[in-house]
C-alpha positions as CSV (number, residue, x, y, z in Angstrom):
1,X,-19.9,-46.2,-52.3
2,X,-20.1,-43.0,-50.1
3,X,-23.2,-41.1,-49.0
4,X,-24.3,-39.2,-52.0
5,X,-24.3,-35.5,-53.0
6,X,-27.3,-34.3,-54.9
7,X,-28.0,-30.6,-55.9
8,X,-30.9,-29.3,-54.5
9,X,-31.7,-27.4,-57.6
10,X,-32.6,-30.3,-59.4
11,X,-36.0,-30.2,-57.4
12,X,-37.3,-27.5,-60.1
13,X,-35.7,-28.9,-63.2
14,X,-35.4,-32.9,-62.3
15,X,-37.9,-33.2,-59.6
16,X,-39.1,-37.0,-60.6
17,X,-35.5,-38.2,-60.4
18,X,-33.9,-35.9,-57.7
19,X,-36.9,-37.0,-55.4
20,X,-36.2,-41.1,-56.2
21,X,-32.8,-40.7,-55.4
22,X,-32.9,-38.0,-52.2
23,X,-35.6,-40.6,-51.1
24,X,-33.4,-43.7,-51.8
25,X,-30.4,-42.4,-50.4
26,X,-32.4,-41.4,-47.3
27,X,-33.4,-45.3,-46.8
28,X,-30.1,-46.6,-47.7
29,X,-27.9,-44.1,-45.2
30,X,-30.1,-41.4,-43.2
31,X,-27.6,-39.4,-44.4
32,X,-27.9,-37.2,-47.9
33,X,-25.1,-34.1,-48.5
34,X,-27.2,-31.2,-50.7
35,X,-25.5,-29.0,-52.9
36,X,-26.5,-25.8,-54.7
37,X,-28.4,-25.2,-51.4
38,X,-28.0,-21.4,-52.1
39,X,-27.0,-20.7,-48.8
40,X,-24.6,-17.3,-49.0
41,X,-20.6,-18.3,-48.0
42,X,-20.5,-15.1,-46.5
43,X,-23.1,-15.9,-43.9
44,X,-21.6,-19.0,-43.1
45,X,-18.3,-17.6,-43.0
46,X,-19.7,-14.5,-41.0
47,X,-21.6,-16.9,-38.5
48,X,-18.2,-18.9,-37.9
49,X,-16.0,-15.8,-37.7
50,X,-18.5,-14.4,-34.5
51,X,-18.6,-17.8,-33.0
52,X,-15.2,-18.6,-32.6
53,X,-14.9,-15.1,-31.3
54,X,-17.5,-16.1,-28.7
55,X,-15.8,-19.3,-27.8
56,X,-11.9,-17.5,-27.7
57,X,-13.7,-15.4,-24.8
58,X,-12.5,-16.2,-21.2
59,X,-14.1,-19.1,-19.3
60,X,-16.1,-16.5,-16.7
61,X,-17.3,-14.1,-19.8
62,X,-19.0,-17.3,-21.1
63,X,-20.2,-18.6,-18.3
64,X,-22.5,-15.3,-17.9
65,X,-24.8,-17.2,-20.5
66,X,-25.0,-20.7,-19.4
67,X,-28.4,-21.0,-17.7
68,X,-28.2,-23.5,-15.0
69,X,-31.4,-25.9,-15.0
70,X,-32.3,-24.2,-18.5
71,X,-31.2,-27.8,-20.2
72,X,-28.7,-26.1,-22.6
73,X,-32.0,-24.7,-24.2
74,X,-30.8,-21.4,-25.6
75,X,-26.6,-19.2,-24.4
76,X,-24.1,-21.2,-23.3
77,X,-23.3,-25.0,-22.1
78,X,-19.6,-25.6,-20.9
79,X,-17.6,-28.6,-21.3
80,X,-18.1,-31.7,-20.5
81,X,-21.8,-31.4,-19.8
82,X,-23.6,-33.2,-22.8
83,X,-22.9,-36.9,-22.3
84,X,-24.3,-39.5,-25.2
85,X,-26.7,-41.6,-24.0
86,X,-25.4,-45.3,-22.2
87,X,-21.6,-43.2,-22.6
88,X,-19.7,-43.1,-19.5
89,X,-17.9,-40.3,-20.2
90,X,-19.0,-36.8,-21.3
91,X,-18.4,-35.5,-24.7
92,X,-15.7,-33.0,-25.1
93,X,-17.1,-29.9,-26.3
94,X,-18.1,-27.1,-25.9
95,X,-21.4,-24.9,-27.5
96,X,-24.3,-22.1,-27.8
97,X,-27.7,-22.9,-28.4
98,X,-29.9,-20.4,-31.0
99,X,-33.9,-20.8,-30.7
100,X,-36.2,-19.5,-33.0
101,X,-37.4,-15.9,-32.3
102,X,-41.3,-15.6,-32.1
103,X,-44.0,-13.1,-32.3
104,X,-45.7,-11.6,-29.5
105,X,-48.3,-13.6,-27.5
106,X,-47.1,-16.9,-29.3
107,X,-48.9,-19.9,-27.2
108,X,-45.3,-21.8,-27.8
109,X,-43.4,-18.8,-25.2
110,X,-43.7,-21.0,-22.3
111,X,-41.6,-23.8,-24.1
112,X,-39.5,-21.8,-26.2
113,X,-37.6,-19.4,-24.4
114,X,-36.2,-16.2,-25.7
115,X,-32.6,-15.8,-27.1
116,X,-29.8,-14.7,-25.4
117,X,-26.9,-13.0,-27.4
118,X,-23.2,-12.0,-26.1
119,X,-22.5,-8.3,-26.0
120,X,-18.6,-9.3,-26.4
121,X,-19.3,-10.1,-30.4
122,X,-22.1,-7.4,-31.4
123,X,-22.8,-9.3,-34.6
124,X,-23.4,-12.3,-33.5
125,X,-27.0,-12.3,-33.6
126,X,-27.2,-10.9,-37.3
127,X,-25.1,-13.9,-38.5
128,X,-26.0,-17.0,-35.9
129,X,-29.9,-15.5,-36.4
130,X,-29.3,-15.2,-40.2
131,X,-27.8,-18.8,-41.0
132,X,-30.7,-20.1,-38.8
133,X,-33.0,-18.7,-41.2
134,X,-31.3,-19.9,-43.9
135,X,-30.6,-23.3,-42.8
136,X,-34.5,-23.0,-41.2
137,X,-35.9,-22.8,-45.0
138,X,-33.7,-25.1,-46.8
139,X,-35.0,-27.8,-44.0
140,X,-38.4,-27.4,-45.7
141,X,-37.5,-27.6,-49.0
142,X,-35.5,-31.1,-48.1
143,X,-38.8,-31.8,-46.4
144,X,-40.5,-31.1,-49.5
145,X,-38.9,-34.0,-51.3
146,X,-39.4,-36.3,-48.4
147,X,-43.0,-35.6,-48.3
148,X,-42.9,-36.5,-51.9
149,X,-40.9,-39.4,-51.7
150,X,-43.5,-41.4,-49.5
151,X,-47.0,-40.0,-51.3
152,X,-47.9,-37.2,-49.3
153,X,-48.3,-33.5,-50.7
154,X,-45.3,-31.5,-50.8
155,X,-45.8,-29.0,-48.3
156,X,-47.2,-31.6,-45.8
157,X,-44.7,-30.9,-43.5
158,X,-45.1,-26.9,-43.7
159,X,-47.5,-26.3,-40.9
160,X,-45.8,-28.6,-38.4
161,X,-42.7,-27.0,-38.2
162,X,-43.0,-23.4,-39.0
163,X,-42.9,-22.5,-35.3
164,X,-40.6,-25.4,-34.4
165,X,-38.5,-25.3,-31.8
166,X,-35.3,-25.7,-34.2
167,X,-31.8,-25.2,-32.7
168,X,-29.0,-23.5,-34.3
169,X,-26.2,-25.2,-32.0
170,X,-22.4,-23.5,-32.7
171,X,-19.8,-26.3,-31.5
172,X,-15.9,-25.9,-30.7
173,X,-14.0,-29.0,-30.0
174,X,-11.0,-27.8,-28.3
175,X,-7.8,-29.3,-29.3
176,X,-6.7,-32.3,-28.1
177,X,-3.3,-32.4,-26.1
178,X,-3.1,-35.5,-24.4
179,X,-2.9,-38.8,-25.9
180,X,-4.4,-41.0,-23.5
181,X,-8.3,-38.9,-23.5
182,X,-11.0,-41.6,-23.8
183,X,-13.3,-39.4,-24.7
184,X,-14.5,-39.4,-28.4
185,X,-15.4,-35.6,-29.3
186,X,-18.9,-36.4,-29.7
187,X,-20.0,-40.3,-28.8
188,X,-22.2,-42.8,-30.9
189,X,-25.7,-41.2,-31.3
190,X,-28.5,-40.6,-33.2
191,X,-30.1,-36.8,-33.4
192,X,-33.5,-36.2,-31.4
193,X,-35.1,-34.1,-34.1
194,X,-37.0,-34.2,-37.6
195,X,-33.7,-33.2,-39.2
196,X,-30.1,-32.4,-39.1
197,X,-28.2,-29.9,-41.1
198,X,-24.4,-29.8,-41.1
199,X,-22.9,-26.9,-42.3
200,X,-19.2,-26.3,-42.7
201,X,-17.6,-29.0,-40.0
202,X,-13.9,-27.3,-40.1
203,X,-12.1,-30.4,-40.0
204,X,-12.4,-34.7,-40.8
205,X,-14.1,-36.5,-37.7
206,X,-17.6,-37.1,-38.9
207,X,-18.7,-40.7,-39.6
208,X,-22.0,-42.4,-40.2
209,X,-22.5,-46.6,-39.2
210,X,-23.5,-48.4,-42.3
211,X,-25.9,-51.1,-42.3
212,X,-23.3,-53.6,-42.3
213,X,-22.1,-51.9,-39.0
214,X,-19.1,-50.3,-40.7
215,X,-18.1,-46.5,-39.4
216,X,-18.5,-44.6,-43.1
217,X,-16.3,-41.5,-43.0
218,X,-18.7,-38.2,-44.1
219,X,-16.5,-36.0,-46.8
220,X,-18.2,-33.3,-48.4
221,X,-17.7,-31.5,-51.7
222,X,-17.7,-28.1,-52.2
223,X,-19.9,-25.7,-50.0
224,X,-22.3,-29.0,-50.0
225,X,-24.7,-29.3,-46.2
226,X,-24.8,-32.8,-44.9
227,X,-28.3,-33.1,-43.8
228,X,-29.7,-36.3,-42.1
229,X,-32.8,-37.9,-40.6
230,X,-33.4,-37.8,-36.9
231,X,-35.7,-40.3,-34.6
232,X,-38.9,-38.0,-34.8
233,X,-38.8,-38.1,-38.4
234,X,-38.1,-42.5,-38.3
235,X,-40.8,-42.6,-35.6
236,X,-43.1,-40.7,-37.6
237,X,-42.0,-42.5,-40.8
238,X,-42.2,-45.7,-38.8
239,X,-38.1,-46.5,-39.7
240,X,-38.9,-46.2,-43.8
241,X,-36.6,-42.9,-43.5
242,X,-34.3,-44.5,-40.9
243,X,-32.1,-41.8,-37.9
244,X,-28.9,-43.4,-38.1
245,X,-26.0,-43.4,-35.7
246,X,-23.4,-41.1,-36.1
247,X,-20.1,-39.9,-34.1
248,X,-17.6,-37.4,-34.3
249,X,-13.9,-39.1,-33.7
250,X,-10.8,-38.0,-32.5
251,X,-8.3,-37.3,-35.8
252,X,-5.2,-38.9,-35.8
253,X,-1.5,-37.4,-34.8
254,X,-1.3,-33.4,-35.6
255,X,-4.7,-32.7,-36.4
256,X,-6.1,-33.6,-33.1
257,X,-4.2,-30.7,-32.2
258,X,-6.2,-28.4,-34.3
259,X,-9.4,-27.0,-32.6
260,X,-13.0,-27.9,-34.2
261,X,-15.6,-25.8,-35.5
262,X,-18.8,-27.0,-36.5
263,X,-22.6,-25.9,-36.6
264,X,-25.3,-27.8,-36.7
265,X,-29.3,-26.8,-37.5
266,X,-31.7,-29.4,-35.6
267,X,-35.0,-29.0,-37.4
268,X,-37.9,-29.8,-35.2
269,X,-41.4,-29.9,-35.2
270,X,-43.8,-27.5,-33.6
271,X,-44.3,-28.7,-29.8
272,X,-47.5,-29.7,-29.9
273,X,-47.2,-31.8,-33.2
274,X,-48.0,-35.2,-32.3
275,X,-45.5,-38.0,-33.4
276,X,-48.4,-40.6,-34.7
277,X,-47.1,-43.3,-37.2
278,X,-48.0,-42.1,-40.9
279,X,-50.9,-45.0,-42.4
280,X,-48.9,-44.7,-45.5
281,X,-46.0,-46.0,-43.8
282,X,-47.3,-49.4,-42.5
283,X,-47.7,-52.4,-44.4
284,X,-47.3,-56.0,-44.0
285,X,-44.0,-55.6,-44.3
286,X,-43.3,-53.0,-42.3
287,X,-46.0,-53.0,-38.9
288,X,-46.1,-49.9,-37.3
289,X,-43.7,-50.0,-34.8
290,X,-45.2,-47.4,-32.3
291,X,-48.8,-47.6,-31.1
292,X,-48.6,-44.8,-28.8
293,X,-48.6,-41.5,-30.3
294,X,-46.4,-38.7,-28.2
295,X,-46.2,-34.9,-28.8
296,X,-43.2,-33.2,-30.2
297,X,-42.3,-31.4,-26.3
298,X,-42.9,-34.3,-24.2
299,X,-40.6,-37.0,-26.9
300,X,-37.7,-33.9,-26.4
301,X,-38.2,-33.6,-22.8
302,X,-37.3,-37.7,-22.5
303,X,-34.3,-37.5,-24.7
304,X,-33.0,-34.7,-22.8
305,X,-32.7,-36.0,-19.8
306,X,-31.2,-39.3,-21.2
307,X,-28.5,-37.4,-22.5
308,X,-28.1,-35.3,-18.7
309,X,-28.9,-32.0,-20.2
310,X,-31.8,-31.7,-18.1
């Protein structure tokens, strides 16, 4: 038994039984893959045409957008930066990070710095901004069902994330030439955020650790998204929707040899949304797990520096 695909559609026609099993898959893995999701192939395929451009560009061209001290928070971070946390060695990758774009005078500015986009690939910003739009609103309609799922009003979630700071994070693995790296393309971890969306990961690496400890590979059908929970949404949830680990392994023999694309979506709350254990989600069985509350900024600002990007 893998981790499931369900079609997201089914929340308008089904929504009783889509929201039982999104939920129940959600408590059994972290991890849910969501078809029908009605995100357009050609913006996905747009967005990964401009960012391999961007990441084909010579070492110093994209090192004009790397930010030093910036934490990764929005351009460039070079290899071999990002290390998992308790890993001794860093991962081997390579990315650019896309931040939300907000209004004028918005009280988040300070904390949310503004975008950076590279002149070399002049529609990069229509794509990479587009997908995160798209990717932006079908993390609340996911939400939507998890709301559901554990008795609180749909659109609970709504007004704690719609000025999130959310990532858009473009990834290229380079290819693998040596066969003694110890270095696992992205090691053991769980994500930071509310949730995780996965869209199009170019090639077989993904796996998810099963409650019995096994590595589960990830294989999607179709154009499906693999989205999972991250450690603000199981802190919030105290662990009923769990953040499970995941890693990104080297493949075997010739496909190692093949560069990696991927691009992941990090939904997070707004920065001042405090992480306070949900009533409903306490019981006998389950004590809350957390008695201090901590805001949205301050819980990212920890992880990021256990993982050295700031």
């Amino acid at each position: 038994m893998g981790v499931p695909t369900l079609d997201i559609r089914r929340y308008d026609t089904d929504r009783q039984a889509f929201v039982a099993e999104i939920g129940a898959a959600y408590r059994e893995y972290g991890f849910c893959c969501i078809s029908g999701h009605g995100v357009a192939r050609e913006l996905i395929e747009g967005a990964y045409d401009c960012f391999k451009r961007f990441f084909a560009l010579p070492t110093e061209a994209k090192l004009k957008y790397h930010v030093p001290g910036g934490g990764g928070a929005r351009g460039y971070t070079p290899f071999m930066v990002e290390t998992a946390k308790d890993s001794r060695y860093p991962d081997l990758k390579e990315f650019w990070h896309v931040g939300r774009e907000l209004p004028d005078g918005s009280a988040y500015r300070e904390l949310m710095p503004a975008n950076l986009w590279p002149s070399e690939v002049p529609e990069f910003r229509q794509y990479a901004y587009g997908l995160y739009q798209a990717l932006d609103d079908l993390g609340s309609r996911v939400l939507r069902a998890l709301a559901l799922h554990i008795n609180l009003p749909e659109r609970y979630f709504e007004d704690k994330t719609n000025f999130g700071n959310s990532i858009l994070r473009p990834i290229h693995y380079p290819p693998i030439t040596s066969g003694d790296v110890p270095n696992v393309r992205a090691g053991a971890h769980e994500d930071i955020n509310f949730i995780t969306l996965l869209v199009g990961a170019s090639t077989a690496g993904l796996e998810v650790l099963t409650r019995q400890g096994e590595w589960l590979p990830i294989t999607t059908e179709g154009d499906a998204i693999v989205v999972n929970i991250g450690d603000m949404l199981q802190r919030l949830t105290n662990h009923v929707y769990p953040s499970t680990t995941h890693r990104v392994v080297n493949p075997p023999g010739d496909q190692a040899r093949q560069p990696r694309y991927s691009v992941p979506f990090f939904l997070h709350p707004n920065p001042d949304f405090l992480i306070d254990v949900l009533p409903s989600c306490v019981s006998a069985d389950n004590p809350s797990r957390y008695p201090t509350a901590i805001t949205a900024h301050d819980y990212l600002m920890e992880r990021l520096r256990e993982i050295k990007l700031v």
